[in-house]
ZADREN-176193 format. One line per field, with one value per atom (N, C-alpha, C): residue number from 0; residue in three letters; atom name; y, x, z. Coordinates in steps of 0.05 Angstrom, whole numbers, plus 32768, in hexadecimal, padded with zeros to 4 digits. Each point is the difference from the previous one (the first is absolute). Layout:
N
num <- c(NUM	...)
residuo <- c(ala	...)
atomo <- c(CA	...)
north <- c(Y	...)
east <- c(X	...)
up <- c(Z	...)
END
This chain:
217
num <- c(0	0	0	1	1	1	2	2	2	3	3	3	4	4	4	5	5	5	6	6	6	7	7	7	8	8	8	9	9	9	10	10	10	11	11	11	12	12	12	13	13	13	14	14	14	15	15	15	16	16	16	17	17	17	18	18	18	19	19	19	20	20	20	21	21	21	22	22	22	23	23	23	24	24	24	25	25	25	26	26	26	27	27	27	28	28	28	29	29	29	30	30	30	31	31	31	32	32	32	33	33	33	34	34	34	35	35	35	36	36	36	37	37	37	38	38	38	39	39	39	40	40	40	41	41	41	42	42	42	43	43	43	44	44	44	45	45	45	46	46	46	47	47	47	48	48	48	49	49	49	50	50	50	51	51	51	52	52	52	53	53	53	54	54	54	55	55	55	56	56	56	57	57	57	58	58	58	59	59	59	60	60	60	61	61	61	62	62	62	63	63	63	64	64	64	65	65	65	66	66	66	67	67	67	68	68	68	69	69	69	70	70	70	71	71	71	72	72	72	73	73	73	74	74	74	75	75	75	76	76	76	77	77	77	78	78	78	79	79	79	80	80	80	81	81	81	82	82	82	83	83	83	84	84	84	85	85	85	86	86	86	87	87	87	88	88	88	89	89	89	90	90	90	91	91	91	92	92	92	93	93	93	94	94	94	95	95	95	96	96	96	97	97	97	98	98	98	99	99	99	100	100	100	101	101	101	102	102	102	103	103	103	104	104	104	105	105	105	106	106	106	107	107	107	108	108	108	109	109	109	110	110	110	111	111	111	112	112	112	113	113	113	114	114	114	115	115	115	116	116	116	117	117	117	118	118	118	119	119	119	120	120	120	121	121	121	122	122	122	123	123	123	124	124	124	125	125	125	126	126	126	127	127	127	128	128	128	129	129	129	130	130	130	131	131	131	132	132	132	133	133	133	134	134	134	135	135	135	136	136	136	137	137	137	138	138	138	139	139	139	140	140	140	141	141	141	142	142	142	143	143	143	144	144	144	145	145	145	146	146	146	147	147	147	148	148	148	149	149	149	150	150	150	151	151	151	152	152	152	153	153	153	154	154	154	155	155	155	156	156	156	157	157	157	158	158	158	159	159	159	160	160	160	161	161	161	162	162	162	163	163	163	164	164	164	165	165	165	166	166	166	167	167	167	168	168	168	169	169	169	170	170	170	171	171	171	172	172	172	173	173	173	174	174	174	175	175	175	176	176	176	177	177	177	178	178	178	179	179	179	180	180	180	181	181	181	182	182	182	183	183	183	184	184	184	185	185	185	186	186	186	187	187	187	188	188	188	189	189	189	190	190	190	191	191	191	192	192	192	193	193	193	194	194	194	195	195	195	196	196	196	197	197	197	198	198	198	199	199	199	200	200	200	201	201	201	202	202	202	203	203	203	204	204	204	205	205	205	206	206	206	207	207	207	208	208	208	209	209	209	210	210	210	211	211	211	212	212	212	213	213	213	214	214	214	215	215	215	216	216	216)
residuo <- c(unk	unk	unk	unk	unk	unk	unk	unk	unk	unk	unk	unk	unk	unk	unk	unk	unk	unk	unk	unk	unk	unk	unk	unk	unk	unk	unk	unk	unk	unk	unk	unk	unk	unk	unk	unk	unk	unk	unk	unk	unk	unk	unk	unk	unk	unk	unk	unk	unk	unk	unk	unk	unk	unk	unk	unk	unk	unk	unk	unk	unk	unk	unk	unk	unk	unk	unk	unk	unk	unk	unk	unk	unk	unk	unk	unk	unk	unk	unk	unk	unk	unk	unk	unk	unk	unk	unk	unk	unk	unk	unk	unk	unk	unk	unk	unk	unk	unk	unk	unk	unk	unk	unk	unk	unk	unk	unk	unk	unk	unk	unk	unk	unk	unk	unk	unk	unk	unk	unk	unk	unk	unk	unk	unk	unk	unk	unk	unk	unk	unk	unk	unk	unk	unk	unk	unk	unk	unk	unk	unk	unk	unk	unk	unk	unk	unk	unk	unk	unk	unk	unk	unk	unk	unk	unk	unk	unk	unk	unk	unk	unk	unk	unk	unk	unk	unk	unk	unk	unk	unk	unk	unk	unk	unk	unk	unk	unk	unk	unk	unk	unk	unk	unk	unk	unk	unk	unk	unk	unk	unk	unk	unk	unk	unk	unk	unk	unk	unk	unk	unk	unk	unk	unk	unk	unk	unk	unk	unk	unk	unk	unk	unk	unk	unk	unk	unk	unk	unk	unk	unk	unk	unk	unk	unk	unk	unk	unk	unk	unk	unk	unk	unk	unk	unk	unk	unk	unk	unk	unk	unk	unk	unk	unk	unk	unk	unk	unk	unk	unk	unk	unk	unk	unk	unk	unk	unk	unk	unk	unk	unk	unk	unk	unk	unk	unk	unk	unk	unk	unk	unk	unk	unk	unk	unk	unk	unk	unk	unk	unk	unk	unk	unk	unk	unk	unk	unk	unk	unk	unk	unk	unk	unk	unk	unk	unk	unk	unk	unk	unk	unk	unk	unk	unk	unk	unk	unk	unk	unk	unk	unk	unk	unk	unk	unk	unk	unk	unk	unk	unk	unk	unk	unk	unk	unk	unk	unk	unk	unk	unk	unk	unk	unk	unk	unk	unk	unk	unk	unk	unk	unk	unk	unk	unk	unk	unk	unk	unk	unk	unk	unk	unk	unk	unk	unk	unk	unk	unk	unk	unk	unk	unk	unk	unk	unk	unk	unk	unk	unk	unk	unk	unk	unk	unk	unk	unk	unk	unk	unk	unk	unk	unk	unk	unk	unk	unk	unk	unk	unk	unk	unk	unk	unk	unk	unk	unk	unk	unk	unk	unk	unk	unk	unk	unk	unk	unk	unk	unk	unk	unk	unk	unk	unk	unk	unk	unk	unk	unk	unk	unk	unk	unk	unk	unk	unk	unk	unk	unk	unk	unk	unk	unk	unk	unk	unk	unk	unk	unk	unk	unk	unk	unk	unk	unk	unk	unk	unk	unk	unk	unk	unk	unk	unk	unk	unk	unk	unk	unk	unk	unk	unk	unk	unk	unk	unk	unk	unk	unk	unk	unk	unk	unk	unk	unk	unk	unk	unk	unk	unk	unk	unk	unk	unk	unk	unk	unk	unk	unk	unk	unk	unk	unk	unk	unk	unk	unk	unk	unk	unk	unk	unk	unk	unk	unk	unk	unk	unk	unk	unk	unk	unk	unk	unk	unk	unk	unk	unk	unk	unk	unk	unk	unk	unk	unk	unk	unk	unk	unk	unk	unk	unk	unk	unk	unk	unk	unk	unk	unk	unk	unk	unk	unk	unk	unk	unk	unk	unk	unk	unk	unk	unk	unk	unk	unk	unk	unk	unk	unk	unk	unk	unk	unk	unk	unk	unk	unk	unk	unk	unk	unk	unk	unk	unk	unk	unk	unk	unk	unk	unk	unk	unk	unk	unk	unk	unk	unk	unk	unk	unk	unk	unk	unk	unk	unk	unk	unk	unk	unk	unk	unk	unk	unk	unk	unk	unk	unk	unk	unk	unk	unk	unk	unk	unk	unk	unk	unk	unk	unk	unk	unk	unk	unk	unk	unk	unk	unk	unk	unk	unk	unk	unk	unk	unk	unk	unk	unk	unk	unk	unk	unk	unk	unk	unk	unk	unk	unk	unk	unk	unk	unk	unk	unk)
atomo <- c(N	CA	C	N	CA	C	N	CA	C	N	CA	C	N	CA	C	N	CA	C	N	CA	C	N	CA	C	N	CA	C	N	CA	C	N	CA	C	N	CA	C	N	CA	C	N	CA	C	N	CA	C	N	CA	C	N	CA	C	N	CA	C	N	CA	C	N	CA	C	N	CA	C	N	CA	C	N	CA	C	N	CA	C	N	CA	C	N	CA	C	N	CA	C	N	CA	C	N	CA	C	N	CA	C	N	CA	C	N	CA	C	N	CA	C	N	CA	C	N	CA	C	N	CA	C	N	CA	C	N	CA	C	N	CA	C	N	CA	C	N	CA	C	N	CA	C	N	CA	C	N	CA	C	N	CA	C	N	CA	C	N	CA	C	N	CA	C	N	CA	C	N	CA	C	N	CA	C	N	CA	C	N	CA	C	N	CA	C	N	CA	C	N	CA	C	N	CA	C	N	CA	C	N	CA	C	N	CA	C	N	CA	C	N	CA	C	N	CA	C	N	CA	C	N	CA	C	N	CA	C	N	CA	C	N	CA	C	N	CA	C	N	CA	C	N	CA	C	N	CA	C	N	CA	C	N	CA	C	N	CA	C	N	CA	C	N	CA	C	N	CA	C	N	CA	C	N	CA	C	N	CA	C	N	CA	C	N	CA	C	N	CA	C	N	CA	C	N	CA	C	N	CA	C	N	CA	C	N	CA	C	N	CA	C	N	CA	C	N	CA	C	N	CA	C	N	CA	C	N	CA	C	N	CA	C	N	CA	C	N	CA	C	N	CA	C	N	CA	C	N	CA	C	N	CA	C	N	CA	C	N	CA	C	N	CA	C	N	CA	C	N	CA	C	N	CA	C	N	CA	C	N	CA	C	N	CA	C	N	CA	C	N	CA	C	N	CA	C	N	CA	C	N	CA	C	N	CA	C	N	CA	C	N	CA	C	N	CA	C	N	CA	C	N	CA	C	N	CA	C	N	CA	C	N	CA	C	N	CA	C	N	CA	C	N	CA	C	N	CA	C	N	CA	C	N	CA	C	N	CA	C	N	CA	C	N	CA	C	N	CA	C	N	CA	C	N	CA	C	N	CA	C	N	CA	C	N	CA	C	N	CA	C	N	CA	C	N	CA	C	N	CA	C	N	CA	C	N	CA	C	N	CA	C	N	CA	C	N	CA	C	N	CA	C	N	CA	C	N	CA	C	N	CA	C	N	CA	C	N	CA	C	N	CA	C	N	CA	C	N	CA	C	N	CA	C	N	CA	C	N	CA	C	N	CA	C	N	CA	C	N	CA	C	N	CA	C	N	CA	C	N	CA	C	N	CA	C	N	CA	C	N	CA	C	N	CA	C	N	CA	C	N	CA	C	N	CA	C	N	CA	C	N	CA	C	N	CA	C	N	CA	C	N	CA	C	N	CA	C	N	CA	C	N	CA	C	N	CA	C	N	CA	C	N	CA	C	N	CA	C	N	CA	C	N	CA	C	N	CA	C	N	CA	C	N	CA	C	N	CA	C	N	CA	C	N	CA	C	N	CA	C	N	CA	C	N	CA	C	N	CA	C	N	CA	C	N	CA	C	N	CA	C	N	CA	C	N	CA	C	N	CA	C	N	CA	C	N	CA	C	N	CA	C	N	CA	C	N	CA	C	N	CA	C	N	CA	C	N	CA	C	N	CA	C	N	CA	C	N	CA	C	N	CA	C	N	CA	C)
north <- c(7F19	7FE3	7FF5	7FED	7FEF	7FFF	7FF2	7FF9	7FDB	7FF4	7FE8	7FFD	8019	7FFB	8006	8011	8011	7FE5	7FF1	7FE9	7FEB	7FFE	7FE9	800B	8016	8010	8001	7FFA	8005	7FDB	7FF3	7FE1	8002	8000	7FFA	800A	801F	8001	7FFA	7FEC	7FFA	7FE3	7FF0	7FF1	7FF4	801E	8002	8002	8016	8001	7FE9	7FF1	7FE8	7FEA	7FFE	7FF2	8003	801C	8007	8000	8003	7FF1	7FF4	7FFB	7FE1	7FF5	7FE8	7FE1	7FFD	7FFE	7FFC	7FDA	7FFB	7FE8	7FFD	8011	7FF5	8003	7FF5	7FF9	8012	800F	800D	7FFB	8010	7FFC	7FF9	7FF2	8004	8006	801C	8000	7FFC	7FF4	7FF2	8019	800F	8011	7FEA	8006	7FF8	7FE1	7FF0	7FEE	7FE8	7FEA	7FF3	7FE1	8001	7FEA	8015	7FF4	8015	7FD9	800C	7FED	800E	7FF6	7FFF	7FF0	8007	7FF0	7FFC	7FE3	7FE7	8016	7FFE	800F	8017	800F	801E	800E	8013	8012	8002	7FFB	800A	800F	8014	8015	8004	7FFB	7FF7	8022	7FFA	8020	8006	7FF3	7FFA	8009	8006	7FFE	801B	8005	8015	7FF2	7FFD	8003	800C	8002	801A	7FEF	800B	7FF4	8017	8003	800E	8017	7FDF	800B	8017	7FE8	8012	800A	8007	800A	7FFA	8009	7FF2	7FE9	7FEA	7FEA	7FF5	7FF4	7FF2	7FE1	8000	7FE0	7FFC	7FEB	7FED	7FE9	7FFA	7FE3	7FFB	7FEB	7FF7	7FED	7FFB	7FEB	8015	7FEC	8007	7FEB	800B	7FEC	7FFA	7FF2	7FE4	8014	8013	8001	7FF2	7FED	7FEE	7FE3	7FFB	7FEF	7FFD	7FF7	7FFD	7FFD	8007	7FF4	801C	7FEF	8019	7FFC	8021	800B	800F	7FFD	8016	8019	8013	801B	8005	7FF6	8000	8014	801D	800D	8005	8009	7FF3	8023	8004	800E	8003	800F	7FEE	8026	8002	8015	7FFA	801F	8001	7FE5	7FF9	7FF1	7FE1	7FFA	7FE8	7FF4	800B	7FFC	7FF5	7FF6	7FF9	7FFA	8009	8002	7FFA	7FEA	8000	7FF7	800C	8003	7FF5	7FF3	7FF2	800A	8001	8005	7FF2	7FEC	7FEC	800D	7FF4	8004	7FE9	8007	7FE7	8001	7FEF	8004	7FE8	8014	7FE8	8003	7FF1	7FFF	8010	8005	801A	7FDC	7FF2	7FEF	7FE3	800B	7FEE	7FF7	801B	7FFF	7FE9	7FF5	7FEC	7FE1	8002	7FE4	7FF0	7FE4	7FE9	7FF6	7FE4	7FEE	800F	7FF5	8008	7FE2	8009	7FDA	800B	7FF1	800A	7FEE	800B	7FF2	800D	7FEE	8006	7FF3	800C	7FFD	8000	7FED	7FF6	7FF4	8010	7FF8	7FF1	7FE6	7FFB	7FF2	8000	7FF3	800F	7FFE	800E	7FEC	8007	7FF7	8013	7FF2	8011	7FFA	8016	7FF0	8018	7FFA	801B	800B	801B	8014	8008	8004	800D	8014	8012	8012	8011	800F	8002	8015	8015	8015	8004	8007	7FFF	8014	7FF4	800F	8015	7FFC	8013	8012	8002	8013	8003	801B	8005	8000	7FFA	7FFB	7FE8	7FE6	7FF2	7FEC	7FE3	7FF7	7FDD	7FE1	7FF1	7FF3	7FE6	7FEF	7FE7	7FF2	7FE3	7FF6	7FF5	7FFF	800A	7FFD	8015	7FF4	800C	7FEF	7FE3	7FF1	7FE1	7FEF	800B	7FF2	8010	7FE7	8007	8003	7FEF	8006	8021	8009	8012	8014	8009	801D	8013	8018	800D	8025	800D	8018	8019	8017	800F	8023	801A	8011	8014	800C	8012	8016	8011	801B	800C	8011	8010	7FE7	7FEA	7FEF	7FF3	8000	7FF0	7FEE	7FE6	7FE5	7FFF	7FF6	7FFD	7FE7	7FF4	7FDA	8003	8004	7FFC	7FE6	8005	7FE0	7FED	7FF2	7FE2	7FEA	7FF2	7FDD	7FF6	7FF1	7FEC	7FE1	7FEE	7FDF	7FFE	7FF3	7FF3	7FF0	7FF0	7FF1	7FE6	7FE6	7FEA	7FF7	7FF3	8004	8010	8009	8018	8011	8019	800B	8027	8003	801E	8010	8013	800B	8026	8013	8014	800F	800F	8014	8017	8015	801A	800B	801E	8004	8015	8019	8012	8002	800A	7FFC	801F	7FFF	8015	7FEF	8011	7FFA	8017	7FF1	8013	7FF8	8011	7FF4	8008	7FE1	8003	7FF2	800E	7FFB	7FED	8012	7FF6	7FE8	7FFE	7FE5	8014	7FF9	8006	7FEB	8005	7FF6	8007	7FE6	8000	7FF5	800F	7FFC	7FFC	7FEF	7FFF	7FEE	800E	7FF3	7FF7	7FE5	7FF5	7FEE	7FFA	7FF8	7FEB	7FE8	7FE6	7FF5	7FF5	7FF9	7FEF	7FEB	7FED	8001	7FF0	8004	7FF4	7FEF	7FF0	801A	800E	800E	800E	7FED	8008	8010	8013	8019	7FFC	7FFC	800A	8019	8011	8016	7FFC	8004	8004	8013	7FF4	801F	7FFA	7FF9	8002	8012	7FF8	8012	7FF0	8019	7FF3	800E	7FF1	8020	7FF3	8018	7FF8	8012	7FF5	8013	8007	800A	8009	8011	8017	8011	8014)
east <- c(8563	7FFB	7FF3	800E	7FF8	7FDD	7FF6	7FDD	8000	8018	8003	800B	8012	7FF8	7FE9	7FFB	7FE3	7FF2	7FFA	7FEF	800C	8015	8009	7FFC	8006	7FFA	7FDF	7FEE	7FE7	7FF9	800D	8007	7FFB	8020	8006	7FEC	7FF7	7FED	7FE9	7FF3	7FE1	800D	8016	8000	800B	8009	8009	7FE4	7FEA	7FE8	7FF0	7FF5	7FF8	800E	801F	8009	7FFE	7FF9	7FFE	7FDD	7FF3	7FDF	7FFE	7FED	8003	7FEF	7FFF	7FF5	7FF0	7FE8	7FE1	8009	8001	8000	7FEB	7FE7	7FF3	7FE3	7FF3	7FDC	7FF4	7FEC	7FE8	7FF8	7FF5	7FE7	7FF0	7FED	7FE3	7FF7	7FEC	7FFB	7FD7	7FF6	7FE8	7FF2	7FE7	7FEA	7FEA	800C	7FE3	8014	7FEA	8010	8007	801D	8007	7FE7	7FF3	7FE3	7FEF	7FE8	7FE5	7FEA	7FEA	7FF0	7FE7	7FF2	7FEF	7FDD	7FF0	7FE2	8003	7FF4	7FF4	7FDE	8003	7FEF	7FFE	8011	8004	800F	800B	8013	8019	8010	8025	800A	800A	800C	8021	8019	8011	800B	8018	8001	8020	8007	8019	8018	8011	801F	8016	800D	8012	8017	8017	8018	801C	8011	8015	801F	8010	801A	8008	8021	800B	8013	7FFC	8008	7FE4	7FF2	7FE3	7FEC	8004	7FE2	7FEA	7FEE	7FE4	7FFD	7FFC	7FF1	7FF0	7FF1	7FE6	8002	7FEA	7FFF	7FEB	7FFE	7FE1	8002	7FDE	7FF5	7FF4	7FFB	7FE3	7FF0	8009	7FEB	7FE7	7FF2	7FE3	7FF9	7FE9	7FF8	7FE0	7FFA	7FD9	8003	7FE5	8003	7FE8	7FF3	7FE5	800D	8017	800A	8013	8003	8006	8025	8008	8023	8018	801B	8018	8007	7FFE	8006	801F	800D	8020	7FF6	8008	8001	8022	8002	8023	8006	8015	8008	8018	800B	8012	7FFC	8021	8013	801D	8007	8014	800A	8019	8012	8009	800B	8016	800A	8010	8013	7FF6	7FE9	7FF6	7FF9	800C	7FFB	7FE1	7FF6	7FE3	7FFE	7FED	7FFC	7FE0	7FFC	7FE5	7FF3	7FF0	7FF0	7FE5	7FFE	7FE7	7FF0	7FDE	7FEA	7FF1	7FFA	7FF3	7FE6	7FEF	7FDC	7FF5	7FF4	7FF5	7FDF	7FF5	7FDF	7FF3	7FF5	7FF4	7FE4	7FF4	7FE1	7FFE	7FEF	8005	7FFA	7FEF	8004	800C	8020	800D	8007	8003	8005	7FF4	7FE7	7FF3	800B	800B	800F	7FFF	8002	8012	7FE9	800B	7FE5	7FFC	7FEA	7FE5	7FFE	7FF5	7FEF	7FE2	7FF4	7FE2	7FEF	7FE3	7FF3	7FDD	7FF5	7FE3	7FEE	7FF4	7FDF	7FEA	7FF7	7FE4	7FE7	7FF9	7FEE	8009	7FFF	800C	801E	8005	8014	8017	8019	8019	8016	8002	801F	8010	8020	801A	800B	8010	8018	800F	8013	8013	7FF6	8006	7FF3	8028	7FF5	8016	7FEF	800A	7FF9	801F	7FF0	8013	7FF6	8009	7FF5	7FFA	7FEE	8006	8010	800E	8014	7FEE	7FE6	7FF3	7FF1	7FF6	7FEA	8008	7FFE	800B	7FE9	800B	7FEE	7FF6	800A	7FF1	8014	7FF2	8010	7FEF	8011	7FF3	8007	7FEF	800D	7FF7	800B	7FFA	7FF6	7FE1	7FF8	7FE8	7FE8	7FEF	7FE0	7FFA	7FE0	8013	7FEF	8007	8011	800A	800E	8014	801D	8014	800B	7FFA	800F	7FF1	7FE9	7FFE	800E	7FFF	8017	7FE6	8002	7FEB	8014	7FEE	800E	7FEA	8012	7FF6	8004	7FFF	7FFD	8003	8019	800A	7FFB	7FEE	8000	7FF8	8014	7FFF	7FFE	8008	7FFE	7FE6	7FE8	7FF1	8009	7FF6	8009	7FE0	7FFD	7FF1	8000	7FED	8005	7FE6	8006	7FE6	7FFF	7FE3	7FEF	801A	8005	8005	8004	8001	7FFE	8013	8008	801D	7FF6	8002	8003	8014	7FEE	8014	7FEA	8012	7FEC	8004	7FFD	8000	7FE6	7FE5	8008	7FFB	8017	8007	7FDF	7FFD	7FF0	7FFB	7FF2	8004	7FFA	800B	7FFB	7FFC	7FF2	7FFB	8008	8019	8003	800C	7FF2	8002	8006	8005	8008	8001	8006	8005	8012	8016	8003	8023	8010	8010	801A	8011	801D	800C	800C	800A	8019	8008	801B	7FF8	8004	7FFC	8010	801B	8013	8013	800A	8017	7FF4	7FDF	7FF4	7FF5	8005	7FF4	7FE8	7FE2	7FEA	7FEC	7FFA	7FE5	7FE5	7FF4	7FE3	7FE6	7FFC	7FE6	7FE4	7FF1	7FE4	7FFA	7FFD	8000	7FE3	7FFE	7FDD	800B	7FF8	800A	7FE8	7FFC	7FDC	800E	7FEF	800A	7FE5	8000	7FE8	7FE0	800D	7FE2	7FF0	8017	7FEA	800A	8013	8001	8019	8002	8009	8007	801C	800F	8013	7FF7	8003	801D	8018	800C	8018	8012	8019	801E	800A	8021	800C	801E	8013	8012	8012	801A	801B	8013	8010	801A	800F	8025	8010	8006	8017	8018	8012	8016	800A	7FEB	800B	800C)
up <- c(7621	8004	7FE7	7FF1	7FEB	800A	7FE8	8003	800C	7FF2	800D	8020	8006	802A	8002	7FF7	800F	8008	7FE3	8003	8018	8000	8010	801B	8008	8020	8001	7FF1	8003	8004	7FF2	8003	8017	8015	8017	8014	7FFD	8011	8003	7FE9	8002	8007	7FFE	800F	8019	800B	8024	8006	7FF8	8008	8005	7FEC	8002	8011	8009	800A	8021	8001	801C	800D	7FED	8001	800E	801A	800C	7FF0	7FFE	7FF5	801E	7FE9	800D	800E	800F	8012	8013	8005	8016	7FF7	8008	7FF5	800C	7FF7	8014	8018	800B	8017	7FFF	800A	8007	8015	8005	801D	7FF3	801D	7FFF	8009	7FF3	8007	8016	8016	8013	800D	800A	8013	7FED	8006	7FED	8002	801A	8008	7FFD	7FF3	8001	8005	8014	7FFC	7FF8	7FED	7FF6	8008	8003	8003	7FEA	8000	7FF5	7FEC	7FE9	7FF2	8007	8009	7FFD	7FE2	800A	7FDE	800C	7FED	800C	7FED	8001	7FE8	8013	7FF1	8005	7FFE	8013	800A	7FE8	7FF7	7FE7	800A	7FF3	800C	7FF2	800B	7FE5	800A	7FE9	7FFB	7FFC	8005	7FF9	7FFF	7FE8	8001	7FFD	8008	800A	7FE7	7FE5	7FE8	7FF3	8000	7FE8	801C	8018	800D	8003	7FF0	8016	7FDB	800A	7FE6	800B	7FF6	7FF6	8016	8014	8014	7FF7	7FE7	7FF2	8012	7FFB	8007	7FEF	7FF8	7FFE	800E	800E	8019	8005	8004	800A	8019	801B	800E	7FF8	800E	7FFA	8021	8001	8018	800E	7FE6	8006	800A	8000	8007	8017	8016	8013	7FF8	8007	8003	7FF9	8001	8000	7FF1	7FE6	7FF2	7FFF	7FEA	7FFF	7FE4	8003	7FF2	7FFC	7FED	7FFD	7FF1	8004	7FF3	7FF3	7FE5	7FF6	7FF6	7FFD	7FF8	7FF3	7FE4	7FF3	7FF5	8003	7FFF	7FE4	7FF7	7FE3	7FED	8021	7FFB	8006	7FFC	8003	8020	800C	801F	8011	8004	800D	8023	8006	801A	8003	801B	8000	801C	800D	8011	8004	800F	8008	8013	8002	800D	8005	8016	8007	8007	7FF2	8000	800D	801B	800D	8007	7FEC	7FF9	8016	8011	801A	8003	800F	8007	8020	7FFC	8021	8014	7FF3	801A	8007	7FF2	8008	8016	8014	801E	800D	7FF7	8014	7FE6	7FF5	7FF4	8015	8006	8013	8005	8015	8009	801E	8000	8015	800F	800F	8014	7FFD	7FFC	7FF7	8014	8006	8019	7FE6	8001	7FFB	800D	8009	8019	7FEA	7FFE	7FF6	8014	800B	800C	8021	8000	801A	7FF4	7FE6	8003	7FF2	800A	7FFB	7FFA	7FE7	7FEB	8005	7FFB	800A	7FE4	7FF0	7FE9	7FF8	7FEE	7FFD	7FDC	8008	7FE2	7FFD	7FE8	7FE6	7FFA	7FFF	7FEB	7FFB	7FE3	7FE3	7FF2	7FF0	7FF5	7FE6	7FFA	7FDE	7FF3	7FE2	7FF8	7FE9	7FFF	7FF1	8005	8017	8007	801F	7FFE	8026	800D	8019	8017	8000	7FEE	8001	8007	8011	800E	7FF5	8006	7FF5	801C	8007	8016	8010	7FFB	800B	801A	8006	8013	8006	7FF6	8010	7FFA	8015	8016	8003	8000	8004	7FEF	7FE5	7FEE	7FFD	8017	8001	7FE6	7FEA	7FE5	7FEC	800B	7FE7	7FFB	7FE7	8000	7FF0	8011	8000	7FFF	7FEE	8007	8005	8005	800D	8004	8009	7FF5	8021	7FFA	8026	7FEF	8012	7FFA	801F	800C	8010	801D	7FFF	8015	8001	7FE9	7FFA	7FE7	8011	7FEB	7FEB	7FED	7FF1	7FED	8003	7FF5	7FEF	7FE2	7FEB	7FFE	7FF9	7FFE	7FF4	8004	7FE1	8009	7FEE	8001	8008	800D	8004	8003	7FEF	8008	8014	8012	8015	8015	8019	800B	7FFC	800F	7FF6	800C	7FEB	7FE1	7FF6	7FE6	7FF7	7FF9	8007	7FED	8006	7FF3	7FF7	8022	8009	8010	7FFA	8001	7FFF	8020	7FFB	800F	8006	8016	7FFB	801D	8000	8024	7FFE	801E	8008	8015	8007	8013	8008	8009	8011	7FF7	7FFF	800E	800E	8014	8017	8017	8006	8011	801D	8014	8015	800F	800F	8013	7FEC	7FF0	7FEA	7FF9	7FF6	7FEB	7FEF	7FE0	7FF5	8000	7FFC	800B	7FE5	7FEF	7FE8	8011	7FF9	8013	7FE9	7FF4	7FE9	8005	8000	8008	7FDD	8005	7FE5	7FF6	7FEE	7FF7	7FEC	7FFE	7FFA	7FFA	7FD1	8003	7FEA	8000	7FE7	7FF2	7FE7	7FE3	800E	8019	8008	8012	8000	8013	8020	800C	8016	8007	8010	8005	801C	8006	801F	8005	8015	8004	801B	8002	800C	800F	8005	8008	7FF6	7FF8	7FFD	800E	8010	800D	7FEA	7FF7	7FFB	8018	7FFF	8017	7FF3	7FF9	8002	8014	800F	800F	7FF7	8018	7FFA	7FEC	8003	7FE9	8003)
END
């Protein structure tokens, strides 16, 4: 056999070979290490459990991120993973990070009742959580001034109200106040119970009770 078949039969067969190759057509995998929702506490640590990849052409490759979550910051976070084969192919996978306050549970309005002595006001509370520090809760309504927004501090089902100032009152002026008091569920109400201490700059100091209650939970 001449040296010019040889070559041409070595031709044909490197390109039946190649012709019979399959052609890479399909993108990688991603499978997710751990659950595709993770919730997270509000100023806690999150170390992300990451992802592996595999195409069917090249095997195990490379699932990058670079997202990062604020886990000092309240809200939903994505961890998106991205993977890209030989042949240009990309595939990508998402991980929803959801950064909450442990006491969101008690969110919504309340009907609020405070006893001062012989006399008892009725009005409705809001409360709201903060998106920076857990356990901590903010909320409209409390001792006798239906407008103040005052916040506050749940640990283990004790409420906690540090001293501070709020203007309010007509006529307007500085009011100082602070509290102790429970939250607790009684016959499907969730139930705020705070013995509260109310003193303005002249001097005088009223000591009373707040109920807040929301049902239907």
């Amino acid at each position: 056999m001449s040296k010019k078949s040889s070559t041409f039969i070595l031709l044909l067969i490197t390109l039946f070979f190649f012709s019979c190759k399959k052609k890479d057509t399909s993108a990688p995998t991603i499978t997710l290490k751990g659950d595709a929702t993770v919730f997270v506490q509000l100023n806690g640590t999150y170390t992300d459990s990451g992802a592996e990849a595999f195409d069917e052409h090249d095997g195990t490759i490379a699932a990058i991120t670079t997202d990062t979550i604020n886990a000092n910051f309240a809200g939903i976070y994505y961890i998106v993973y991205s993977a890209t084969d030989a042949a240009g192919h990309q595939t990508d996978a998402t991980r929803s990070v959801i950064v909450r306050n442990d006491a969101d549970q008690y969110v919504g309005n309340y009907s609020g009742k405070t006893v001062l002595g012989v006399n008892t006001s009725y009005f409705q509370f809001s409360l709201a959580t903060s998106t920076t520090l857990n356990n901590r809760i903010w909320y409209v309504g409390y001792a006798t001034a239906n407008n103040a927004v005052i916040y506050a501090d749940i640990r283990h089902d004790t409420v906690s109200v540090p001293r501070q100032s709020v203007d309010t009152g007509s006529p307007l002026q500085t009011h100082f106040y602070s509290g102790l008091g429970s939250v607790k569920i009684i016959s499907d109400t969730l139930v705020f119970e705070i013995n509260y201490t109310d003193s303005i700059p002249a001097g005088t100091v009223s000591n009373g009770i707040s109920t807040y209650k929301k049902s239907n939970l």
